[in-house]
N, C-alpha and C positions, 0 to 999 in steps of 0.2 A: 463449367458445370453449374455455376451460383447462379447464371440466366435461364439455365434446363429447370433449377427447382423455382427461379423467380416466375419466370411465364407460364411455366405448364406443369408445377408441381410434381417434378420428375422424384419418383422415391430412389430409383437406382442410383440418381444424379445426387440426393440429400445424402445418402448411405454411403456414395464416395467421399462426399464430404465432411460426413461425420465420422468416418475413418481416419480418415487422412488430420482435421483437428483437433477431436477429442485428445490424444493424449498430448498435441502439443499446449491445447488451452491447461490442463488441467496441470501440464511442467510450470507454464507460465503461474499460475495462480500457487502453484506448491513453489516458485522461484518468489515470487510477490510476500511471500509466510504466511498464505492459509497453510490448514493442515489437509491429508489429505480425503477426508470424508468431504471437509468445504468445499475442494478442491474439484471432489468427482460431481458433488452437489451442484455444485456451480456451473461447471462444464455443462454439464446434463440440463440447465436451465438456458444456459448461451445458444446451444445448436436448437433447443424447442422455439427460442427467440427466430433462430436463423430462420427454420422451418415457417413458425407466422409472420414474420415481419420480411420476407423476400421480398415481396413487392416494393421495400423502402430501397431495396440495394440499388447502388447507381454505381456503373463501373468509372464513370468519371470524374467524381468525386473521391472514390478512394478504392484499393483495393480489396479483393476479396478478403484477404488477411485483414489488413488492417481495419476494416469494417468488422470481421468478426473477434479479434481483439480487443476493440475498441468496445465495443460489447461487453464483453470478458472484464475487463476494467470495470466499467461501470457496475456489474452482475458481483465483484468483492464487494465492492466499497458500499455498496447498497447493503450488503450480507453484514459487513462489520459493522455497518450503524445498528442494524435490526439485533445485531448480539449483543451490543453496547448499552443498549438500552433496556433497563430492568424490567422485570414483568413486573405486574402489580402484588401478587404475591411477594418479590422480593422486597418489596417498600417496606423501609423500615416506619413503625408508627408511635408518636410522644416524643417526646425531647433525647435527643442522642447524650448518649453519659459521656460526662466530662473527661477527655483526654489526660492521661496520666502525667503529670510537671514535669519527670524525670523524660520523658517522650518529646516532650514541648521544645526543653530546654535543649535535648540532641538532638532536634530537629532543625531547631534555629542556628544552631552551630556548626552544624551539617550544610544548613544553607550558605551561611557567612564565610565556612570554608570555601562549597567549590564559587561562590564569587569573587572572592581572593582567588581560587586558581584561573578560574576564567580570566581576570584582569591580566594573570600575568603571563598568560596565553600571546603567541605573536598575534598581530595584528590580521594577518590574514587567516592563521588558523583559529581565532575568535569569530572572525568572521563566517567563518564555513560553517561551525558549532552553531553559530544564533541563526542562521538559515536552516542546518538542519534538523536541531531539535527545537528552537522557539517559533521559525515560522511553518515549521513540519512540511517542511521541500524533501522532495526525494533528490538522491545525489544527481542523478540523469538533468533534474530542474534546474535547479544550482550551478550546472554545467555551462546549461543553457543559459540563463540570467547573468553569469560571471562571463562567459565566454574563454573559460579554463578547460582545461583537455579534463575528460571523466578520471583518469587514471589520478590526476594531479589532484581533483575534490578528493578521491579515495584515502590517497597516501595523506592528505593532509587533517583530513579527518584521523585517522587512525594513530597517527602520530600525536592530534587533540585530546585524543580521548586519552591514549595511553600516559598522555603529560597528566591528564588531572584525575587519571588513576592513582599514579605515584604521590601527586600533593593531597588529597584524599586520606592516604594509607596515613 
């Protein structure tokens, strides 16, 4: 169908296709934690992509999916920077007021604790922790990088957290 809409702009041929992925793009992006307005938003920008950019599809470089997936990816993470990023209206303007001591001081302490807990975290589930939260790997990556089964990053992440939940409290 993706060569009907690439060669000859077949709308019957797009409209199976935009059946058939809208709602699984739009699970993926609601699986990924948009919400679900971004979700439909994005969707609806991924298939208009499909629709102008056919001519780039090449069946032997990747598949239809993963071609329009791949898409999909890109179409969040473009969306979270554009959200991220304050309008000018939201700029704050003159010198920011000085943070409250008693703020300062629980913050620093807050810090020095979970580094104390991080330290006495094992070794490999410190490890899973500073990939996941300080070099911001998704666990799939991490997998990949370590060469550990996905289930084994999971469990050992969650058992990380749940340790420096506890030294935290």
């Amino acid at each position: 169908m993706m060569v009907l809409v690439r060669d000859h702009q077949d709308r019957s041929a797009f409209a199976a296709l935009f059946n058939h992925f809208a709602p699984r793009i739009k699970g993926f992006l609601i699986k990924s934690g948009a919400d679900a307005a971004m979700a439909e938003e994005c969707a609806q920008d991924v298939l208009t992509t499909l629709w102008n950019k056919a001519g780039q599809f090449d069946p032997t470089r990747a598949s239809v999916a993963t071609w329009i997936f791949t898409i999909a990816r890109n179409r969040r993470i473009d969306m979270l920077r554009r959200q991220r990023r304050p309008e000018p209206e939201e700029l704050t303007w003159g010198p920011e007021p000085e943070p409250d001591q008693a703020d300062v001081i629980a913050l620093q302490q807050d810090s020095e604790n979970l580094s104390a807990a991080l330290a006495k975290l094992p070794d490999a589930q410190r490890d899973l922790i500073e990939k996941a939260y300080f070099a911001d790997l998704s666990q799939s990556e991490i997998a990949r990088i370590t060469g550990l089964p996905l289930g084994t990053i999971k469990s050992r992440i969650r058992l990380a957290l749940d340790r420096l939940r506890h030294a935290m409290q």
